[in-house]
C-alpha positions in Angstrom: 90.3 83.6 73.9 92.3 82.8 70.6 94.1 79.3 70.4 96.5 78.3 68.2 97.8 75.2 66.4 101.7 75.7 66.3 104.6 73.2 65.1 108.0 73.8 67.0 111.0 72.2 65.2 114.2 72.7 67.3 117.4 72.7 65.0 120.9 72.5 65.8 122.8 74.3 63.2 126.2 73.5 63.7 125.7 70.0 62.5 128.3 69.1 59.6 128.0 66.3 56.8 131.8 65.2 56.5 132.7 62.8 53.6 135.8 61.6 52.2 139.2 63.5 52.3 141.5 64.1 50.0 145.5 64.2 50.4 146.4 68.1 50.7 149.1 69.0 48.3 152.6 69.0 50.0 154.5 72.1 50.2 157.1 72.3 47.0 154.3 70.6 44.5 153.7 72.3 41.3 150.3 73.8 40.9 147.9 71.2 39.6 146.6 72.7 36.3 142.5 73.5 35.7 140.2 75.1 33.3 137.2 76.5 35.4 134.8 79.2 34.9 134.1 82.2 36.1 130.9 84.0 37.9 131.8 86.6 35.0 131.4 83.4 32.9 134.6 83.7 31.7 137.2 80.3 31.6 140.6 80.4 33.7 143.4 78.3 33.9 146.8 78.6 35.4 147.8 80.5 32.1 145.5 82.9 32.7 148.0 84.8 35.4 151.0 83.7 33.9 152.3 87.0 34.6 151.8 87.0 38.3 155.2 86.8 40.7 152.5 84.8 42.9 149.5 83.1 43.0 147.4 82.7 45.7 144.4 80.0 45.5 141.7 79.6 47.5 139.1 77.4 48.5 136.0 79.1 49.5 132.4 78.8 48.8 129.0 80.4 50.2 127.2 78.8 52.4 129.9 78.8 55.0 129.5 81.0 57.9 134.0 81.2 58.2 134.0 81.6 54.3 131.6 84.4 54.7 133.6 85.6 57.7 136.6 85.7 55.1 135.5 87.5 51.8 135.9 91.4 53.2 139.7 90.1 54.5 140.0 88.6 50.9 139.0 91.5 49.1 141.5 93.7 51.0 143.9 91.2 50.5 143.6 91.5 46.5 144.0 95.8 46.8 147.1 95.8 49.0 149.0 93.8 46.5 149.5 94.8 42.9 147.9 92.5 40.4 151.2 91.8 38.5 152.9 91.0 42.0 150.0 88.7 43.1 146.8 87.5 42.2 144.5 86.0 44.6 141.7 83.3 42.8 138.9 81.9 44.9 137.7 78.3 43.8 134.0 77.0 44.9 135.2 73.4 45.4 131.8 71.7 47.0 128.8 69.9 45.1 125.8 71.9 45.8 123.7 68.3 46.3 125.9 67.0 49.3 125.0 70.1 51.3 122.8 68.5 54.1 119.7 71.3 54.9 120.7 72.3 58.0 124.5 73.5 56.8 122.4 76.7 55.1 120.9 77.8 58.1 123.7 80.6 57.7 123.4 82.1 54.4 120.9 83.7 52.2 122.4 81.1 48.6 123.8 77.6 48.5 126.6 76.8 45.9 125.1 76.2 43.0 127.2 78.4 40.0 123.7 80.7 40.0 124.1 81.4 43.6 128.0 82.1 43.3 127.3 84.6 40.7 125.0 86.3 43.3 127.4 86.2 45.8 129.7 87.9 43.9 127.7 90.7 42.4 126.4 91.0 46.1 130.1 91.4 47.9 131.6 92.7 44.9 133.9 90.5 44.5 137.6 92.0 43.2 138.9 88.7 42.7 137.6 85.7 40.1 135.1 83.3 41.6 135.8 79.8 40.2 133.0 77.0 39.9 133.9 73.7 40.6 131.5 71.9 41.9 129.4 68.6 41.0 132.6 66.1 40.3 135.2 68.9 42.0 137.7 67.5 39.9 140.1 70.5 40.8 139.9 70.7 44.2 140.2 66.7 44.6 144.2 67.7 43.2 144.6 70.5 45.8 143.8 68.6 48.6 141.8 71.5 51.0 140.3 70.6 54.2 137.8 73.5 54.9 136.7 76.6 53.3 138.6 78.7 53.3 141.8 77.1 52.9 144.7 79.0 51.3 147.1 77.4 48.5 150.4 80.4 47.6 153.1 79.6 44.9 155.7 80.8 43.6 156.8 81.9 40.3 157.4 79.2 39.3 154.0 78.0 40.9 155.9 75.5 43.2 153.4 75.8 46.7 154.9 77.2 49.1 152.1 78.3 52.2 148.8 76.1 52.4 146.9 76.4 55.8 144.8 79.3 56.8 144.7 83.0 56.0 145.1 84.6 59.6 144.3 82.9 63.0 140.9 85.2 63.5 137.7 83.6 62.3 135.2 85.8 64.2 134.7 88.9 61.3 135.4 91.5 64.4 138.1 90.1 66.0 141.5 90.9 65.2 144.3 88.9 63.6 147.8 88.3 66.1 149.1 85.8 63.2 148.6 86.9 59.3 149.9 83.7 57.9 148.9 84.4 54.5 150.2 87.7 54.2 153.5 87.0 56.0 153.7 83.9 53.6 153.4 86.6 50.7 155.9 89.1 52.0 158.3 86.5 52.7 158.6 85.5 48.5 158.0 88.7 47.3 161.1 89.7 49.6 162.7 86.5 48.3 162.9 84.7 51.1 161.6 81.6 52.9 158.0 81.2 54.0 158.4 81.3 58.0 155.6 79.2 58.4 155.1 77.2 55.5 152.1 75.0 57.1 149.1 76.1 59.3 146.0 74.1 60.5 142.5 75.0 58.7 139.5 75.5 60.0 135.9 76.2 58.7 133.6 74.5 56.9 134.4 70.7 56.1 134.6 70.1 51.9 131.2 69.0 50.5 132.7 66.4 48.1 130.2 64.6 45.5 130.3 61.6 48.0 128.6 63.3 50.6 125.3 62.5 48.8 124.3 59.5 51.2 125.0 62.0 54.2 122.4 64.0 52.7 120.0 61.2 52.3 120.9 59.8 55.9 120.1 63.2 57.1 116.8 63.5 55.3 115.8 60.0 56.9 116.5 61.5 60.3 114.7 64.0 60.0 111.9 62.1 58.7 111.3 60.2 62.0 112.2 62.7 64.2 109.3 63.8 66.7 107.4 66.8 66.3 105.3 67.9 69.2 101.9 70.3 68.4 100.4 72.1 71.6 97.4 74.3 71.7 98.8 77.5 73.1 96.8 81.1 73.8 97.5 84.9 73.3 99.9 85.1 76.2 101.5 81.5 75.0 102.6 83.8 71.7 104.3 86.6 73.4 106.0 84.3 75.2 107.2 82.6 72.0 108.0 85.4 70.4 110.7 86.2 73.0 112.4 83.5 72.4 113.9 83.1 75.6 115.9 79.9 74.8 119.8 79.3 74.0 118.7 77.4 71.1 117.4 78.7 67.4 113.8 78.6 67.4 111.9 77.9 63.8 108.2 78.3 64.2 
């Protein structure tokens, strides 16, 4: 009879590092101005689509499971409208160093700029993919609460919609409320925003003063108990079925 040595660590994957917040910009606030580059390592700033009626930010990154959920609905998004009407930007807003290990148990890439330049070239992105991570200096002006989080202005690139992109976060599901789009329609129509405000949800904002959570998380870890048993043949199979509610990492 075989035995074997094996090391079970249980982990819970839906554990989130949560920092500091930021005010969200209030609806009617000009665009706060930036200078980020691109994963086609090109530089953008709010001149860069001067010419569009409306801009649409937002804040998305990869490692997020709901971001990920997002970037086919995104993609569409940026083909149903014409570019001189509106241009959609997506800004990477988190610092890839306060991303505790267990918040990439989703994804194949963290957020470093390398990774986002895979990302893109993997989804084929339509849109540009803005770095601005380490000091997210940026984001800090825009205020979002979770990726994605949607920023849409006006001509004159006063906001006018911040909140979510559609009430449907599982990928299959389908949308009742298209907040973002009806938000779009509305000013490209030249009328009011019916809902000018909607609640966020996602990933929480990886700001550069999650480090400590990081560190706290590592310590945790550290100490935490890891149980060894000598199991047989028949003790494999049975692991390998995985029979539990929780993720299993062997």
């Amino acid at each position: 009879m075989k035995c074997l040595f094996m090391c079970v660590v249980l982990m819970n994957p839906f554990l989130v590092a949560k920092g500091m917040d930021y005010p969200t910009l209030p609806i009617g606030s000009v665009a706060p101005g930036f200078n980020l580059k691109g994963t086609d390592l090109k530089m953008y700033s709010l001149d860069t689509f001067a010419k569009a009626e409306i801009l649409v930010i937002i804040f998305t990154c990869n490692h997020c499971p709901a971001a990920q959920a997002y970037e086919d609905r995104i993609k569409q998004l940026v083909k149903d409208y014409p570019a001189g009407q509106v241009q959609v930007v997506a800004i990477m807003p988190d610092d890839p160093a306060s991303i505790r290990l267990d918040e990439l148990g989703f994804t194949e890439y963290g957020d470093s700029f390398e990774e986002m330049r895979m990302r893109a070239r993997d989804k084929h992105f339509n849109f540009p993919y803005l770095y601005d991570g380490k000091t997210s200096a940026t984001s800090k002006k825009y205020g979002p609460l979770a990726t994605p989080h949607v920023f849409i202005f006006d001509k004159n690139r006063r906001l006018q919609y911040t909140g979510r992109i559609d009430n449907a976060e599982h990928p299959v599901k389908t949308p009742r409320n298209h907040d973002a789009r009806n938000a779009i329609d509305a000013l490209l129509a030249g009328k009011q925003v019916p809902v000018a405000v909607t609640k966020t949800f996602g990933c929480s904002i990886k700001w550069d003063d999650n480090g400590a959570l990081v560190k706290s998380g590592l310590a945790e870890w550290a100490n935490e108990k890891v149980t060894i048993k000598k199991i047989d043949d028949k003790g494999v199979q049975k692991l390998l079925k995985n029979e539990g509610d929780k993720l299993l990492l062997v």
